[in-house]
N, C-alpha and C positions, 0 to 999 in steps of 0.2 A: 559508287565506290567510296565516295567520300563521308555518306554515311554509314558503311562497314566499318571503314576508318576510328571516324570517332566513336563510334558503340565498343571497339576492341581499347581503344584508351581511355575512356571515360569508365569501363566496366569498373576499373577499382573505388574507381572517386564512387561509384551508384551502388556499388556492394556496404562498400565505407557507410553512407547513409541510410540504405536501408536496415543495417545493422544498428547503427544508432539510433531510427526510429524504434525498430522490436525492442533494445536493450529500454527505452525509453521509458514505452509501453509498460512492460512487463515491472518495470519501478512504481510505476502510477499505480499499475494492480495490485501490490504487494502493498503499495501505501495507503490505499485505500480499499484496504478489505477487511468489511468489518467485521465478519464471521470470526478474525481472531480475538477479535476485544468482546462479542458477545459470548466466547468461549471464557477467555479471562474471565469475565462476569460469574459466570456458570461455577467454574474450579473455584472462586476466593468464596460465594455463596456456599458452595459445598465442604469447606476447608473451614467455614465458619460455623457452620451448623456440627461439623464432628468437634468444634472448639480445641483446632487446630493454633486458631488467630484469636485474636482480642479484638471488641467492639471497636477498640480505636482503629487498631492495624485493617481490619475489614474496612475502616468509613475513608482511612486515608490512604491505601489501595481503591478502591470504589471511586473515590474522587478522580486518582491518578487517568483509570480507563474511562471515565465518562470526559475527563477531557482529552483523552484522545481521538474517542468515539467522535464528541463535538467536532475536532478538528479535522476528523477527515471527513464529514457532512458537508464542512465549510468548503475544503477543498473539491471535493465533488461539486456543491451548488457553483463555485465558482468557474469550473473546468466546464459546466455545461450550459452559464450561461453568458 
């Protein structure tokens, strides 16, 4: 009985947490996916080649997403080991 008990008052505190785990998650995924920055890469190459951009603007966009890229590499190497 007394563990019925506490599973009926504890449910919100373990909802509460398991929610902030997935909210957590789903942050790390979003921060760490690179497929949007290899995409970035793809559209300023292609925006440069219709000569959309200037050599500068391409090199210092290019910079901007490669140290993004870097940083979320770091964050993964770190996260796994």
């Amino acid at each position: 009985m007394a563990f019925i008990l506490d599973d009926i008052l504890l449910s919100p505190i373990k909802f509460t947490v398991w929610l902030g785990e997935k909210l957590r998650d789903a942050a790390y995924q979003e921060m760490t996916d690179e497929s949007k920055i290899h995409e970035g890469l793809l559209q300023l190459q292609m925006r440069f080649e219709m000569d959309e951009i200037s050599e500068d603007e391409y090199a210092k966009e290019e910079g901007q997403l490669m140290e993004k890229l870097e940083m979320i590499r770091k964050m993964k190497e770190e996260g796994s080991g």
